[in-house]
C-alpha positions in Angstrom: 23.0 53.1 88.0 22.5 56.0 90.4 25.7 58.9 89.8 27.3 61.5 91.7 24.1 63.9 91.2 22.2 61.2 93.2 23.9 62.9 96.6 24.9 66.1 95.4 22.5 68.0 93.2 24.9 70.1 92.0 26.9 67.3 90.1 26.5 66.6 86.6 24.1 63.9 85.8 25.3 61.4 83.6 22.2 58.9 84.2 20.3 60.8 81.0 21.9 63.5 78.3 19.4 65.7 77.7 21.6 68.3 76.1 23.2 67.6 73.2 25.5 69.8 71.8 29.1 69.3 71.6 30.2 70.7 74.5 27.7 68.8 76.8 28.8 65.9 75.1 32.7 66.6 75.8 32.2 67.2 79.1 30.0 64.0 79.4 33.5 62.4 77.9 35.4 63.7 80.8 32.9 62.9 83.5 32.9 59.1 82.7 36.7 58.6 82.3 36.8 60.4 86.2 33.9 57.7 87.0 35.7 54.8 85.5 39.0 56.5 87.2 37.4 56.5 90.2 35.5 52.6 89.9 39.3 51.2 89.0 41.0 53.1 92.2 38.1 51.5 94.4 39.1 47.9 93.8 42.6 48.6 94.8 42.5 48.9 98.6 40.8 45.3 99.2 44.7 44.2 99.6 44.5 46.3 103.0 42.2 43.8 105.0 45.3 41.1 104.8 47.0 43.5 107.6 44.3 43.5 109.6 42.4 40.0 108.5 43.1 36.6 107.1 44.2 35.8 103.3 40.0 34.4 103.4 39.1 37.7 104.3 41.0 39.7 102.0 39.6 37.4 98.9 36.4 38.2 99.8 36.8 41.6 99.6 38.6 41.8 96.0 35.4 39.8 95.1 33.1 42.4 96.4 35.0 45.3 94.9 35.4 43.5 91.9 31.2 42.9 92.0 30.6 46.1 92.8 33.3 48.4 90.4 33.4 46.5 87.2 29.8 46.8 86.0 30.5 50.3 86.5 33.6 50.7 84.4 31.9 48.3 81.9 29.4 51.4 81.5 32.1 53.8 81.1 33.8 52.2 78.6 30.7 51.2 76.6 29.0 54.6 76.2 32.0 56.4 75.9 32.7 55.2 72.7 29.6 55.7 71.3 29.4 59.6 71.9 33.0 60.0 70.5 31.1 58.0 67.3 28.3 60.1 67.8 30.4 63.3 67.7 32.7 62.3 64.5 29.6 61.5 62.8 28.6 65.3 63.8 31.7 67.0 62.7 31.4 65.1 59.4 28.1 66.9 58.6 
């Protein structure tokens, strides 16, 4: 799934790790919980098109933000636990 560094260069990738050391890693943590922050606060304005659109209409768009967010918090919250397990697993070295 393409990231933030896909427009902006100068964003941190999250698509591969290449570095691995702990704070990489930390700041990897922080990256995907502002993603998955990010994914969550996207699905919330589909109640707006009600105002301007029928009830129809303003399903249809909670079922594209919920198509097109929740894979992406999905990701979030499957690899984050996995680098705070890879980190404990570190620090017990």
């Amino acid at each position: 799934m393409p990231d933030s560094s896909f427009f902006n260069k100068n964003k941190y990738a999250k698509k591969r790790i290449t570095d691995f050391s702990d704070e990489n890693l930390y700041r990897f943590l922080i990256e995907s919980r502002k993603a998955e922050l990010v994914h969550i606060l996207s699905v919330l304005p589909f109640w707006v098109w009600i105002i301007i659109s029928r009830v129809e209409v303003m399903l249809l768009m909670l079922l594209y933000a919920l198509i097109a967010n929740i894979p992406c918090i999905i990701i979030q919250r499957y690899n984050r636990p996995r680098i705070k397990e890879y980190l404990n697993r570190r620090k017990e070295l």
